[in-house]
C-alpha positions as CSV (number, residue, x, y, z in Angstrom):
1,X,101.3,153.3,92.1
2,X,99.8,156.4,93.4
3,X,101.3,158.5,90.4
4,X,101.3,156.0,87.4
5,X,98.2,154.3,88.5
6,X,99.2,151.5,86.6
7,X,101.9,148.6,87.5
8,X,103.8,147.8,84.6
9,X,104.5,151.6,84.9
10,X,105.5,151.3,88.1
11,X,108.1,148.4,87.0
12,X,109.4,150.4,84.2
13,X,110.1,153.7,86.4
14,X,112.2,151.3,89.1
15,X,114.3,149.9,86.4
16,X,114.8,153.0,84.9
17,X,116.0,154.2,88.6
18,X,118.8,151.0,88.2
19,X,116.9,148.8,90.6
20,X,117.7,145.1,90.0
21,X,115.6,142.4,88.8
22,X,115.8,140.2,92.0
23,X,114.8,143.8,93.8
24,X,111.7,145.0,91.7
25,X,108.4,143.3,93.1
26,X,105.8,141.5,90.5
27,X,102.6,143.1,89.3
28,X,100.8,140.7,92.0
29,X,102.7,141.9,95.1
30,X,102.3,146.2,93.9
31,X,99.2,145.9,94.1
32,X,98.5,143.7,97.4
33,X,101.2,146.5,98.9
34,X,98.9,149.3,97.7
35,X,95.5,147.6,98.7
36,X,96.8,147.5,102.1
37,X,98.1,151.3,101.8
38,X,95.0,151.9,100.9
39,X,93.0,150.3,103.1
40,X,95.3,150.7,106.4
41,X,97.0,153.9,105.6
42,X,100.6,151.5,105.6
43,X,102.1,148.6,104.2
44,X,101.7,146.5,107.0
45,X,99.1,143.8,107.7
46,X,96.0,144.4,109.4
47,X,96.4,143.1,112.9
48,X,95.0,139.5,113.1
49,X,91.9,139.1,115.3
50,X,92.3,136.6,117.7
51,X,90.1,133.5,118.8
52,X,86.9,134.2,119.7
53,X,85.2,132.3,122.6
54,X,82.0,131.4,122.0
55,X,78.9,132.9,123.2
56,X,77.0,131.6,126.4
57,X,74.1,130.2,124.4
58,X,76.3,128.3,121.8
59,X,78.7,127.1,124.7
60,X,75.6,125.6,126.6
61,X,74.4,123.7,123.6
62,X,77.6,122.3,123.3
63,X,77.8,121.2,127.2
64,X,73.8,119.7,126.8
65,X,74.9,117.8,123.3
66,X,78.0,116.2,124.9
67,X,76.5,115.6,128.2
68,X,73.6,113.1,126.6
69,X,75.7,111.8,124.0
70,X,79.5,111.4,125.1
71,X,80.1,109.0,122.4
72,X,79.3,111.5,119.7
73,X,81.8,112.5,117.1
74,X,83.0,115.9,117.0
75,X,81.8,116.6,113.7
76,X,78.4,115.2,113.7
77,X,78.0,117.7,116.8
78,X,78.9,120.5,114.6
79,X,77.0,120.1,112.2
80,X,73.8,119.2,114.8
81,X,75.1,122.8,117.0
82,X,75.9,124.9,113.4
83,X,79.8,125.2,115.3
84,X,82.9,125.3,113.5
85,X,84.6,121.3,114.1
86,X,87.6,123.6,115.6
87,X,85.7,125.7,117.8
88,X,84.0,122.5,119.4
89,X,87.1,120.9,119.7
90,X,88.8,123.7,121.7
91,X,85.6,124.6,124.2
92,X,85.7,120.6,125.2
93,X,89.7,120.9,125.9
94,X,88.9,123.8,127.5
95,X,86.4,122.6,130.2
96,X,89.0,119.7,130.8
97,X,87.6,117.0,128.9
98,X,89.9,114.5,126.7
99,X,88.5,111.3,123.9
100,X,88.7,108.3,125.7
101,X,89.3,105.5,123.3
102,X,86.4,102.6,123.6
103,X,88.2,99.4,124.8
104,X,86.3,95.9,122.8
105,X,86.7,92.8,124.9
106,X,85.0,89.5,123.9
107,X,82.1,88.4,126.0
108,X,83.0,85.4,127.6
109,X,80.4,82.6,128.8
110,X,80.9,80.4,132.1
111,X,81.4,77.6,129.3
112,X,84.3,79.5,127.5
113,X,86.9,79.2,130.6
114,X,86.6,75.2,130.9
115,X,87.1,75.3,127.3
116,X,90.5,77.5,127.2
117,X,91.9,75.3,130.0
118,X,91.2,72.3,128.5
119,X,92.7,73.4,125.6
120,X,96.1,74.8,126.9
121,X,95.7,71.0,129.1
122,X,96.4,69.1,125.4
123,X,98.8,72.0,123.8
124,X,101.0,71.1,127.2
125,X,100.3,67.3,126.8
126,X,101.3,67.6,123.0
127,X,104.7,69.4,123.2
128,X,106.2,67.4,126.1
129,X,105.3,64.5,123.8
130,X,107.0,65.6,121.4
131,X,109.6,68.7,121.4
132,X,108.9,69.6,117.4
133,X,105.1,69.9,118.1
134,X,105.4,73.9,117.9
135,X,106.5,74.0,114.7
136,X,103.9,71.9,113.4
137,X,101.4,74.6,114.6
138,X,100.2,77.2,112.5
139,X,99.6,80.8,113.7
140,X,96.4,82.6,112.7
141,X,94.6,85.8,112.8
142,X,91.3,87.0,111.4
143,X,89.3,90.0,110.8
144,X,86.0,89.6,112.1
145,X,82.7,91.3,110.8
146,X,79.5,90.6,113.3
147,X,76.0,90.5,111.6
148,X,74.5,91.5,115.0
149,X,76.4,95.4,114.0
150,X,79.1,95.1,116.1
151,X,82.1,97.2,114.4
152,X,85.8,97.7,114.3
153,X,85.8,101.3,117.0
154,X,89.2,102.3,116.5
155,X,88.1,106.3,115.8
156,X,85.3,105.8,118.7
157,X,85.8,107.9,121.6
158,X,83.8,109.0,124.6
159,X,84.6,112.8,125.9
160,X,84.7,113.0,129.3
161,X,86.6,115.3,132.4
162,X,88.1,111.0,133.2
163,X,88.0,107.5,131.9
164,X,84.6,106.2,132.0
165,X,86.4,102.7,131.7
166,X,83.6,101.9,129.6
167,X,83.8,98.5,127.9
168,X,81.5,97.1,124.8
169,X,80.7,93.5,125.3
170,X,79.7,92.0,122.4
171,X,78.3,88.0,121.9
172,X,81.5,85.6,121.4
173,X,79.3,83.3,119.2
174,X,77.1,85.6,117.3
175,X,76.9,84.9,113.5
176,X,79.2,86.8,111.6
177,X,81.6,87.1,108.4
178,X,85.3,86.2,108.6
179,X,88.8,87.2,106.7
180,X,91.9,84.4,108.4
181,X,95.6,84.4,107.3
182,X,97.9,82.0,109.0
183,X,101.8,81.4,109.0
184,X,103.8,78.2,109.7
185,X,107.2,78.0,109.8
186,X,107.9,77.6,106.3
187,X,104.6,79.2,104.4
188,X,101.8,81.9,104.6
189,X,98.2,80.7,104.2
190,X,95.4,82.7,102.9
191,X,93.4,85.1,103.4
192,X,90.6,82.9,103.1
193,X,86.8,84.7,103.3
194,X,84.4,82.5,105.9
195,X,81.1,83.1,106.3
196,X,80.4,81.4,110.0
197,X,76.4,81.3,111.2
C-alpha cells in the first residue's frame, strides 16, 4: 500500500504474484491493515484500555443518590448523576449491593379473615353435599388496575447490601378497573373489562 498507494493496485500486484482469490484481502480490510501500520507502527490492534473506575467525586454522588432513593431505577440515576447506565450498575455490585424485588401483598382488614373462613365454611358444606360440586365451580383470575396509583412492580427493585423485606400494602377495597377470565371444566369465559367503584 506503501508503494502503489492505491488498493486496487495493491490487488492487481498479489494476483499477478499467483495469490488466490480466497487469499487476497478486500479494499476494506488493506486499508484498516495499513491505518493501523500507520498509526501503531504494526498490524496489530491497539491494546484495549481497560475499565476505568470512577473518580471519587462521581462515586460519592452515586452512594448519596442510592442512599436517599433505593428504589430508584438505574437509569433514571444516570441520567440524574451524567454516569454511563453500565458504569452505575458495576460500582453498586461492587460495593456489595444486589436489586431486591418489591413483594405486593393485599392489605387485609380485621373483617377480611371472618369473611375467608366463612367462605371456605360453605365451599366444605357444598362438596360433601354433593361430590360433583367442584366441577360446577368456575376458576377465575383478573388483572387489576387501582385508581388510587397502585401499579403492577414487577421491574421495581430496591438496591441494598440485604433484603429490606420491604412490603407495599395497598387498600383491598379501593376503587379500581378490572380485566377477569375464567375456566370451567368444559369452556373459557371472557376477558370481560369491569370497572368496580
Amino acid at each position: 500500500m506503501a508503494k502503489f498507494n492505491s488498493r486496487n493496485q495493491v490487488i492487481r500486484d498479489l494476483k499477478k504474484k499467483r495469490w488466490r482469490l480466497s487469499q487476497i484481502p478486500s479494499r476494506t480490510t488493506i486499508y484498516a491493515i495499513y491505518a493501523k501500520f500507520r498509526e501503531t507502527g504494526c498490524e496489530l490492534d491497539k491494546e484495549k484500555c481497560g475499565y476505568k473506575s470512577l473518580d471519587p467525586e462521581k462515586s460519592q454522588k452515586i452512594v448519596t443518590h442510592f442512599a436517599e432513593n433505593q428504589s430508584a431505577s438505574i437509569r433514571k440515576g444516570a441520567e440524574t448523576i451524567n454516569v454511563s447506565y453500565g458504569s452505575i450498575q458495576k460500582y453498586l455490585r461492587s460495593e456489595g449491593m444486589h436489586p431486591y424485588k418489591l413483594q405486593m401483598d393485599k392489605k387485609l382488614d380485621e373483617e377480611d379473615c371472618a369473611h375467608m373462613k366463612a367462605m371456605c365454611e360453605d365451599l366444605i358444606k357444598e362438596i360433601d353435599a354433593d361430590a360433583t360440586f367442584l366441577s360446577k365451580v368456575i376458576f377465575s383470575d383478573e388483572f387489576i388496575l387501582h385508581l388510587e396509583g397502585a401499579v403492577n412492580c414487577h421491574n421495581c427493585r430496591v438496591w441494598g447490601l440485604k433484603s429490606p423485606f420491604e412490603i407495599i400494602q395497598k387498600s383491598h377495597t379501593s376503587p379500581k378497573i378490572n380485566v377477569r377470565m375464567g375456566i370451567s371444566i368444559d369452556r373459557v369465559y371472557g376477558p370481560y373489562f369491569l370497572k368496580v367503584i
